[in-house]
C-alpha positions in Angstrom: 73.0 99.0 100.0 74.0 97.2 103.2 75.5 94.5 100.9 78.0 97.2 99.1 79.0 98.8 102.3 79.6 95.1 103.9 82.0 94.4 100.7 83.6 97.4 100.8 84.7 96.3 104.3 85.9 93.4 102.9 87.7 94.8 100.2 89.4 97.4 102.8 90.9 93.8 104.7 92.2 92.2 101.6 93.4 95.4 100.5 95.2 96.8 103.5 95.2 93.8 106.2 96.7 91.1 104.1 99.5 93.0 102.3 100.5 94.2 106.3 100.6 90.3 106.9 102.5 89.6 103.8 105.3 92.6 104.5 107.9 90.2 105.4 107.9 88.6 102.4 109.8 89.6 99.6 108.4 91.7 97.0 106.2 94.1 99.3 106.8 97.3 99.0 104.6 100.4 100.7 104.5 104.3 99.9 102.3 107.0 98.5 102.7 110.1 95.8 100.8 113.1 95.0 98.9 113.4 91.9 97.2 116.0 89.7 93.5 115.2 88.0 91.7 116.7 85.5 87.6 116.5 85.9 85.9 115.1 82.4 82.6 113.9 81.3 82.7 111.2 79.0 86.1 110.7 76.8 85.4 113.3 73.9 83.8 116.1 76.5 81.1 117.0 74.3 78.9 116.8 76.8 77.7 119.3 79.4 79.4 117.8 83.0 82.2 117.3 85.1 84.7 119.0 83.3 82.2 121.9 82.9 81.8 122.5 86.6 84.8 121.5 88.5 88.2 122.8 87.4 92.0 120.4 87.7 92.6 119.3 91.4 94.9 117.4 93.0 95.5 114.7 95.1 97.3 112.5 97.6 97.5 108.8 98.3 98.9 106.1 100.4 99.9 102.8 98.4 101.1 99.2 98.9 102.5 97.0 95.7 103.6 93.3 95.6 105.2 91.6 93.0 104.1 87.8 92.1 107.0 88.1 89.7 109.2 90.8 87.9 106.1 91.2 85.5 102.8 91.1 87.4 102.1 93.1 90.7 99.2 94.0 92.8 98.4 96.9 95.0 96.1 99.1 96.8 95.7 102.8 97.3 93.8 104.8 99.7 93.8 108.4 98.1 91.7 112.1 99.0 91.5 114.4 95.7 90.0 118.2 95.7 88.3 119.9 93.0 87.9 123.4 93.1 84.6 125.0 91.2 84.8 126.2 87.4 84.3 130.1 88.3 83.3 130.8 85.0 80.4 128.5 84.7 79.6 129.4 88.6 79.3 133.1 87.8 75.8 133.6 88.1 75.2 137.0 89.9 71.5 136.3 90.8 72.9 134.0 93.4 75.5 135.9 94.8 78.7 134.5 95.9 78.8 130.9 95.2 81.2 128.4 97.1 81.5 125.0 95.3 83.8 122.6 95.7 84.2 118.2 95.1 85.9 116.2 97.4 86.9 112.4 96.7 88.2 109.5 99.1 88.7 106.3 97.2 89.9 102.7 97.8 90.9 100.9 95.2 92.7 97.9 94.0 95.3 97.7 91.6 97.1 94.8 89.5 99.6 95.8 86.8 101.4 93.6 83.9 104.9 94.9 83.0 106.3 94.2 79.7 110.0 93.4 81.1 111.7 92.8 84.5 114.1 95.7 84.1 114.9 98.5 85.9 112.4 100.3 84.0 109.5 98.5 83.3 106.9 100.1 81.5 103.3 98.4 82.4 99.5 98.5 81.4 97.2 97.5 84.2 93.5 98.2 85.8 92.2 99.3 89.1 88.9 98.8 90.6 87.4 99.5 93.9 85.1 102.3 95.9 84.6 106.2 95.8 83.1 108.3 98.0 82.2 112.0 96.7 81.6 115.2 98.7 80.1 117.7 96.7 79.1 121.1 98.3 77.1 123.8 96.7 76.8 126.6 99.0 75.5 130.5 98.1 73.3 133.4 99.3 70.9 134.6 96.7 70.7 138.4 96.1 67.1 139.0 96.9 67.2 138.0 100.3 66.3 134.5 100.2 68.0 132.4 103.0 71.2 130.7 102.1 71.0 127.5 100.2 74.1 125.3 101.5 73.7 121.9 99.6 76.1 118.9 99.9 75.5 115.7 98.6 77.6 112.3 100.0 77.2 109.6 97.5 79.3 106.1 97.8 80.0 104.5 94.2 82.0 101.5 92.9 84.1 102.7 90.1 87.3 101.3 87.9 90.0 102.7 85.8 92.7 101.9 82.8 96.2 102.8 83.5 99.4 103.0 81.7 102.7 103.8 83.3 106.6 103.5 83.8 108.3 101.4 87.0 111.4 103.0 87.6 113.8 100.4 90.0 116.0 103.3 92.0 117.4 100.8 94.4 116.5 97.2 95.7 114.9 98.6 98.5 113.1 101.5 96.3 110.7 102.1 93.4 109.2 105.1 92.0 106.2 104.8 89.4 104.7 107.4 86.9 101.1 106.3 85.7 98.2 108.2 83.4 95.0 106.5 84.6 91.3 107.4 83.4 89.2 107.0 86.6 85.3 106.0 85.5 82.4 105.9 88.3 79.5 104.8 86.6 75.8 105.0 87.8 75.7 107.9 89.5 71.9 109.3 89.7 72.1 113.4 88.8 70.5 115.1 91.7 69.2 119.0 91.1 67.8 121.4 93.4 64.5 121.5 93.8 63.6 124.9 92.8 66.5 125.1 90.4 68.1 124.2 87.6 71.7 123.7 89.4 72.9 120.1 89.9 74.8 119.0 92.5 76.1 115.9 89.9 76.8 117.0 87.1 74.8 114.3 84.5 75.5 111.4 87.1 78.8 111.4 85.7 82.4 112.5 88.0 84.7 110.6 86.0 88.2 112.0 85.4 91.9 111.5 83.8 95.0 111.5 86.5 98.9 111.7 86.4 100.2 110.5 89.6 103.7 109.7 90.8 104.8 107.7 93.4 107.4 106.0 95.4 107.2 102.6 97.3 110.0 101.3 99.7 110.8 97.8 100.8 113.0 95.4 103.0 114.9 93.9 100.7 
């Protein structure tokens, strides 16, 4: 475990340090967007799990981007996304009014091949890099029982396919539009003890997102 938590430390430099370094060079650009995210399971849902428990949430990120050339770029994000429960799997009256929510900070790194150097490029790429989840399970039971307020902080490396458009609005300005299918693997389901609620849905949180954003340069 130390080892993960050293790399992601390292990761966070190369992802955040080095691009600062590199900003007066051409072909760095820095931003951020906001983006919407749908919780899933596995990719047909048939399944019992994330989608089943957490409803669409949202999202914000900042992001960097250089280009090695019109056609290949790589980047970074730092980005915070909120989950809000499924009410109508979480409406179960024998335990009262229960407050769930999932919370997600993630850093990633992100390289993209575009298929032309136009103005709009369209582009397929792949990003990999660390998530850390928040999930909170909080409710009073009926019959008196003291509250139960769970939350469960787990650290997980995960990766995801993309596919988007570049959009070139000036020299100085980009704005990209990209679906990407976010997968953190590995994750151990944890339940409570006396109950058959779990905090993880079937170790899985993985989830599909549309996210815009818009990056601005020196140039």
């Amino acid at each position: 475990m130390k080892s993960l938590y050293r790399n992601a430390l390292y990761l966070a430099a190369c992802l955040f340090i080095v691009p600062t370094l590199s900003f007066a060079q051409d072909g760095f650009y820095y931003g951020g967007g906001i983006s919407i995210k749908a919780p899933t399971n596995t990719l047909s849902n048939d399944d019992f799990g994330f989608n089943d428990v957490a409803n669409m949430g949202g999202g914000i990120n900042l992001s960097t981007v250089y280009f090695a050339n019109p056609q290949i770029s790589l980047g970074s994000e730092l980005a915070y996304t909120y989950f809000p429960k499924d009410k109508d799997t979480w409406n179960q009256s024998p335990k009262g009014d229960i407050k769930v929510n999932y919370q997600m900070a993630s850093l990633t790194a992100q390289g993209a091949f575009y298929f032309n150097g136009d103005a709009v490029r369209p582009y397929i790429g792949v990003t990999f890099g660390f998530y850390y989840l928040r999930n909170l399970v909080n409710f009073t039971p009926d019959n008196g029982i003291d509250p139960v307020n769970y939350v469960s902080n787990t650290f997980h490396a995960g990766f995801g396919p993309e596919i988007g458009t570049l959009l070139q609005i000036s020299r100085k300005q980009y704005a990209t539009i990209g679906i990407r299918y976010s997968i953190i693997p590995n994750i151990e389901p944890e339940y409570f003890p006396e109950d058959d609620v779990t905090i993880n849905p079937h170790g899985k949180q993985n989830h599909w997102e549309l996210t815009a954003k818009l990056f601005f340069g020196k140039k």
